[in-house]
C-alpha positions in Angstrom: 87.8 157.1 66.5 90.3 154.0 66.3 92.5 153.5 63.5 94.8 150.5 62.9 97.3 150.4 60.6 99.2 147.3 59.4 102.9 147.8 58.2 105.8 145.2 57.2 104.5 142.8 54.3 106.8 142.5 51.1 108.7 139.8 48.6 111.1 137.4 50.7 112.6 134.5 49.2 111.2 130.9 51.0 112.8 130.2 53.7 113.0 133.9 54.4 111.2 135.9 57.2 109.0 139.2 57.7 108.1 141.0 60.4 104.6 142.4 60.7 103.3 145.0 62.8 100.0 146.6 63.4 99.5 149.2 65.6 96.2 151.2 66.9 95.6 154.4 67.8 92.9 157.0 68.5 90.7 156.6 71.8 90.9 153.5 73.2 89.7 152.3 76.5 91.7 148.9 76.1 92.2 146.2 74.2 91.6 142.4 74.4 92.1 139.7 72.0 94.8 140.7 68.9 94.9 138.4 66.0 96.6 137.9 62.2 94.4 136.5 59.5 95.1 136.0 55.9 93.4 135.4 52.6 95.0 134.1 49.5 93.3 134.5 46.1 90.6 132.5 45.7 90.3 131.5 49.2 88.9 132.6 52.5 89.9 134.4 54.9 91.7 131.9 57.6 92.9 132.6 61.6 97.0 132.3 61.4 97.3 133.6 64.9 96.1 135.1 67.7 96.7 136.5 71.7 95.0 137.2 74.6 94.9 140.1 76.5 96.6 137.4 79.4 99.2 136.6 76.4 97.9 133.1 75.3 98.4 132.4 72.1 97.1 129.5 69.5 97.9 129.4 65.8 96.6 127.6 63.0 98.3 123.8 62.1 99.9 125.4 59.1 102.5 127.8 60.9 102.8 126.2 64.2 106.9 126.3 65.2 107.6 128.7 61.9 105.5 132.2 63.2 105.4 133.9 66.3 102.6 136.2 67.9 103.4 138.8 70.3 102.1 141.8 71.7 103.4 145.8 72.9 100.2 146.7 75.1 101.8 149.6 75.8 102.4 150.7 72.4 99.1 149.2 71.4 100.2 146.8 68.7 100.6 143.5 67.7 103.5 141.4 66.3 103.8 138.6 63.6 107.4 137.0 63.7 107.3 135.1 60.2 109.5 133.0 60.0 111.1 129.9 57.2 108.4 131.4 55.2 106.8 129.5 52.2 104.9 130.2 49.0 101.8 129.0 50.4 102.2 131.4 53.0 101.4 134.2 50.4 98.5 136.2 50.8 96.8 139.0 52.2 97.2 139.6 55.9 95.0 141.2 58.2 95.0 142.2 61.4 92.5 142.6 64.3 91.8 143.7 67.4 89.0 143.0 70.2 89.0 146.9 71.3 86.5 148.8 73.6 86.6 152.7 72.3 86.7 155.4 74.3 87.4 156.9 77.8 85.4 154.1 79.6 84.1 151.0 79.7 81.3 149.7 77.1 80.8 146.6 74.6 83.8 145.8 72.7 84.3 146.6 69.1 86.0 144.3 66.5 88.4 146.6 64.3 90.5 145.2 60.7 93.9 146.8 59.8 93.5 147.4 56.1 95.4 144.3 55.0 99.3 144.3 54.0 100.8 141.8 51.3 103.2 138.7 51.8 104.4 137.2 48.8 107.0 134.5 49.3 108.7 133.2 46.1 110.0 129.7 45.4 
């Protein structure tokens, strides 16, 4: 069984940064893509980041130059540097990651951290 768990969200002032985390554990054969979404009331769920198991990353227009994705492989987690946050940046964020269970190889499996909050206040 894989389990992810999601840590770091909070209040910061704008202009303020967090750090998120999100690390995986349980039986894992490896993992590919890693990725932060987030969802603010009343609107959908939106990609702010992502990485490659190669370590390619892409980010959505709306944090490009202000967060940062990066990945532990080794500890099995992913990274969101937030940084010069604003208050549209508040919202739910949630992590995911492209992971094929188990001792060997077989079909990936997409897996959801259970969400943290990021409220940024003007």
């Amino acid at each position: 069984q894989v389990r992810l768990v999601a840590s770091g969200g909070g209040l910061v002032q704008a202009g303020g940064s967090l750090r998120l985390a999100c690390a995986a554990s349980g039986s894992i054969f490896s993992i590919n893509a890693m990725g932060w979404y987030r969802q603010a009331p009343g609107k959908q769920r939106e990609l702010v980041a992502a990485i490659s198991s190669a370590g390619s990353t892409n980010y959505a227009d709306s944090v490009k130059g202000r967060f940062g994705i990066s990945r532990d492989s080794a500890k099995n987690t992913v990274y969101l540097q937030m940084n010069s946050l604003k208050p549209e940046d508040t919202a739910v964020y949630y992590c995911n990651l492209d992971i094929t269970p188990g001792a060997v190889p077989g079909p990936q499996v997409r897996y959801w951290g259970q969400g943290t909050q990021v409220t940024v206040s003007s």
